[in-house]
C-alpha positions in Angstrom: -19.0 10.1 -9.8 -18.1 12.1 -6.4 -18.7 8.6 -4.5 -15.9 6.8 -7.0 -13.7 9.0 -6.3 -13.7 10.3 -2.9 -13.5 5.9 -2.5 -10.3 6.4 -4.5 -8.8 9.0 -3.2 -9.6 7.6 0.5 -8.5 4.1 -0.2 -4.9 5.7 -1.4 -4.6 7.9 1.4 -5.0 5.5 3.9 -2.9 2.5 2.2 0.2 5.3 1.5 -0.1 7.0 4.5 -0.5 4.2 7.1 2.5 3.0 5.2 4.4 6.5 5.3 3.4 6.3 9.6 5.0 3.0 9.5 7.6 3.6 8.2 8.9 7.0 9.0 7.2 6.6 12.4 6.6 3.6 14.1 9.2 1.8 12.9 12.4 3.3 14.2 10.9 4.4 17.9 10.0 1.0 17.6 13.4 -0.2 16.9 14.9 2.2 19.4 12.7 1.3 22.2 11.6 -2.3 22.2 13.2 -5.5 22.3 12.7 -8.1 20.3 10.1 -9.8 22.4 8.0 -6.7 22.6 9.1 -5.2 19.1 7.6 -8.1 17.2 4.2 -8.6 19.2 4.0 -4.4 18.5 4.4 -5.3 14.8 1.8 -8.4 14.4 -1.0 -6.6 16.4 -0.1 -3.4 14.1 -0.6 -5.5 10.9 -3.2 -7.1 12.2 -5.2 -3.6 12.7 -3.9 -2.4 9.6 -3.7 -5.1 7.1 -7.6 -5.1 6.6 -8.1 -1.4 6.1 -5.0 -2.4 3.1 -7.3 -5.2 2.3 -10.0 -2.5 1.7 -8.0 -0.4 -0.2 -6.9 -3.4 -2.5 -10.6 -3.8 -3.9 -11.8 -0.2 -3.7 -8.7 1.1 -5.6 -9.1 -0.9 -8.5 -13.1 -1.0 -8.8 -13.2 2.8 -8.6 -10.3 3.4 -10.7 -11.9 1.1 -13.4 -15.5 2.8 -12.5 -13.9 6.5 -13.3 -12.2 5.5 -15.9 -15.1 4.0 -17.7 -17.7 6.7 -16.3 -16.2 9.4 -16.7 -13.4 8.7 -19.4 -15.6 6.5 -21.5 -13.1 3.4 -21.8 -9.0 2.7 -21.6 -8.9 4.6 -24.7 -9.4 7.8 -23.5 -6.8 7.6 -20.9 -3.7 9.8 -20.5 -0.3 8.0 -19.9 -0.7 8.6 -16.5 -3.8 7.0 -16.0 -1.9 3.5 -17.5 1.0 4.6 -15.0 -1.0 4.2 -12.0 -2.8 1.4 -12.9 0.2 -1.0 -13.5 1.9 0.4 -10.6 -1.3 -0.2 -8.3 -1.3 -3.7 -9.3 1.9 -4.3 -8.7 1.5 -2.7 -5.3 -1.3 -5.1 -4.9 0.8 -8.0 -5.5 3.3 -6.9 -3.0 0.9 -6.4 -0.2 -0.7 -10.3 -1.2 3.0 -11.1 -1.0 3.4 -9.7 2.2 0.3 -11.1 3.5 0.2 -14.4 2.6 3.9 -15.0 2.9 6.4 -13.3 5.5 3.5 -12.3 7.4 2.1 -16.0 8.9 5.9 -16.8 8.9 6.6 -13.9 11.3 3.4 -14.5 13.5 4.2 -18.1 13.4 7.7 -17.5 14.6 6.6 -15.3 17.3 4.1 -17.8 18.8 6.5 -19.9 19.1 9.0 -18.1 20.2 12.0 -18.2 17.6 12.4 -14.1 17.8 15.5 -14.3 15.7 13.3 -16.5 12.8 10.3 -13.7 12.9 12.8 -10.7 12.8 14.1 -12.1 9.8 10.0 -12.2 8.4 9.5 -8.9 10.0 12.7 -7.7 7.9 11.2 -8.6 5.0 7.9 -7.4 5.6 9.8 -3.8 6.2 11.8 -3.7 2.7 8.5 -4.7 1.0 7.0 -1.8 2.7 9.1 0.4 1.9 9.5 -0.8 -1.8 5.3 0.0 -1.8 5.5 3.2 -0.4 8.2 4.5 -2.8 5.6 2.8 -5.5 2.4 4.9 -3.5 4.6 7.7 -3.5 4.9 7.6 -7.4 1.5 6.8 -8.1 0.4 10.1 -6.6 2.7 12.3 -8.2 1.2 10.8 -11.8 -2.3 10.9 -9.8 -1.8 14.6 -9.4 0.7 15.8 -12.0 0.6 13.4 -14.5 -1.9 14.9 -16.7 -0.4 18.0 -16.7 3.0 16.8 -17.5 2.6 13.4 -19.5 0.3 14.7 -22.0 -2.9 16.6 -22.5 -5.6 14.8 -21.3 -7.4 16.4 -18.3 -6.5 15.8 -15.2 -9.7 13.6 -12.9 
């Protein structure tokens, strides 16, 4: 059970804090220093080395989630609230990410290759509101992570 979740814990870590960097970080020096022409190749090659650690943390999340929860917790039933809280909040997350990934994301690389910078700022926009809508969503899903249980009801905290 330590390998499950020392996975999980990892997989979040890295997904909401490469996020919370992003977004908090990166993107307004970013923003402040770069022009479009440089701005946006920043951003692609930044996805691009980050997007697969996300991809990582999309099917390790979830399998050792479910692997806890059925180890250790013996089945759904035996959940707290905040156990059901995390879970439809990480799959929405997930779905956002996909979103991101196989939507604004080509669009904005596709943009850039070809030069239309005002066309791949307006991908790269939406890339950063969906961002920021999943790390609010990572930011919840850590407080019911580690307060949930005591606070939701009175099942024991994993």
């Amino acid at each position: 059970m330590p390998v499950a979740i020392t996975l999980h814990i990892l997989s979040a870590v890295v997904w909401v804090g490469g996020m919370f960097f992003a977004y908090v970080a990166l993107r307004p020096v970013a923003a402040s220093l770069l022009e479009p022409p440089l701005r946006l190749p920043l951003w692609s090659q930044t996805f691009a080395r980050f997007f697969p650690w996300v991809w990582a943390a999309v099917i390790l999340l979830p399998a050792s989630g479910y692997w806890i929860i059925f180890e250790i917790f013996e089945g759904m039933q035996n959940v707290g609230l905040h156990v059901h809280v995390m879970q439809v909040v990480g799959i929405a997350m997930i779905a956002i990410f996909l979103h991101v990934f196989f939507v604004p994301y080509p669009r904005m690389n596709r943009a850039i290759t070809a030069g239309d910078f005002p066309a791949a700022g307006k991908q790269l926009a939406v890339i950063r509101r969906l961002i920021g809508v999943n790390l609010v969503l990572g930011l919840i899903t850590i407080v019911f992570a580690t307060g949930g249980a005591y606070w939701l009801n009175s099942v024991r905290p994993f």
